[in-house]
TORSEKOL-924959 format. One record per residue (C-alpha): residue number from 1; x, y, z; chain; residue in one letter. Coordinates in nm, 2 decimals. Example, Ala and Ser with C-alpha at 12.3 -4.5 7.8 and 13.67 -1.06 7.14 Angstrom:
% TORSEKOL-924959
NODE	nr	east	north	up	kette	rest
NODE	1	1.23	-0.45	0.78	A	a
NODE	2	1.37	-0.11	0.71	A	s
% end
This chain:
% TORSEKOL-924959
NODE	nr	east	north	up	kette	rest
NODE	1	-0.61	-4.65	7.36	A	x
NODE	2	-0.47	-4.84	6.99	A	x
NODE	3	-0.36	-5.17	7.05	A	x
NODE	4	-0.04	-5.26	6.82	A	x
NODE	5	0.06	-5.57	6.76	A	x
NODE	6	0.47	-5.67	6.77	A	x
NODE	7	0.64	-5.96	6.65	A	x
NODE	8	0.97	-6.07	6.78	A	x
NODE	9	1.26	-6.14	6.53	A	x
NODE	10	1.45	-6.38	6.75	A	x
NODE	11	1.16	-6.68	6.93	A	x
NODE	12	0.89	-6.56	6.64	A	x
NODE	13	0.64	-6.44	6.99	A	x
NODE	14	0.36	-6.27	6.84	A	x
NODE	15	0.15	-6.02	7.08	A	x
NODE	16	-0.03	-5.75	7.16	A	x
NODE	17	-0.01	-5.42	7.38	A	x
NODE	18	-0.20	-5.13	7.43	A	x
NODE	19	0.01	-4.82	7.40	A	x
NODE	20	-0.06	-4.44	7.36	A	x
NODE	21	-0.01	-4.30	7.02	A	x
NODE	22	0.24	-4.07	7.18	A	x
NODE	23	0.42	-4.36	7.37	A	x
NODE	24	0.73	-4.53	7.18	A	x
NODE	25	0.77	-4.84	7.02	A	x
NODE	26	0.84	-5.15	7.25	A	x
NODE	27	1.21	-5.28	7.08	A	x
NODE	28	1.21	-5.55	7.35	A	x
NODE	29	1.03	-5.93	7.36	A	x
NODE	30	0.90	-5.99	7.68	A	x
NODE	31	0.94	-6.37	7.66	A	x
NODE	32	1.32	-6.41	7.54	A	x
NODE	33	1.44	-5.99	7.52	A	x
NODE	34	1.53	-6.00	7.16	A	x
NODE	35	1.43	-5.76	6.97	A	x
NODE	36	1.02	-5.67	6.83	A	x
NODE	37	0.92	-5.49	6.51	A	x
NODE	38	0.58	-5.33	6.51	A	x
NODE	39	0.32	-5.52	6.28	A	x
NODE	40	0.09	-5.37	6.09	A	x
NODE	41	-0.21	-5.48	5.92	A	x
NODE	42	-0.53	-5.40	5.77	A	x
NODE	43	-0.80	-5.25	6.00	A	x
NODE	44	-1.17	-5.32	5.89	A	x
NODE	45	-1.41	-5.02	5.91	A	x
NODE	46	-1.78	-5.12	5.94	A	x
NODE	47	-2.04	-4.88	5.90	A	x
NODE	48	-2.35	-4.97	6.11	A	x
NODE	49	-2.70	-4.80	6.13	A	x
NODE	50	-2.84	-4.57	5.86	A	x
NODE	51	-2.68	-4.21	5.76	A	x
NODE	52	-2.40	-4.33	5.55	A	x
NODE	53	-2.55	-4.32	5.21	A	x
NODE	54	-2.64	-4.02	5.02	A	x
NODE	55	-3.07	-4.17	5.02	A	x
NODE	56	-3.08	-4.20	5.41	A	x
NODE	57	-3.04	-3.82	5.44	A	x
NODE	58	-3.26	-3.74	5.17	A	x
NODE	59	-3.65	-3.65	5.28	A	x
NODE	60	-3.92	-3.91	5.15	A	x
NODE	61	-4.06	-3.64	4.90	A	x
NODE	62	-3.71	-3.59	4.71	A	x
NODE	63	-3.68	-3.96	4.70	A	x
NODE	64	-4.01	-3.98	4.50	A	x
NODE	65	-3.92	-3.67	4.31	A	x
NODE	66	-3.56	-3.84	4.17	A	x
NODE	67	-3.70	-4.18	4.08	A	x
% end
């Protein structure tokens, strides 16, 4: 489940809440009940382990054979 991150225009509360994707968006603070606007930010993708470049899928004797 995404976790979206709101701010609240009115006491500046900053926080978190895991929603479905199909849910809708919260429109009130849970601290002072003004109203939130969704915050959106970068997400960081990090590939880890091999199979992601074009040499890991290559066989040892093309590898010799290109350089």
């Amino acid at each position: 489940m995404p976790t979206y991150e709101y701010l609240c225009k009115e006491c500046e509360y900053n926080f978190e809440v895991e929603q479905k994707m199909s849910d809708a968006p919260l429109s009130e603070c849970p601290k002072c009940t003004g109203f939130v606007r969704r915050v959106f930010s970068n997400n960081a993708i990090i590939f880890k382990g091999s199979g992601f470049y074009v040499t890991d899928s290559r066989d040892k004797s093309e590898k010799s054979q290109s350089d």
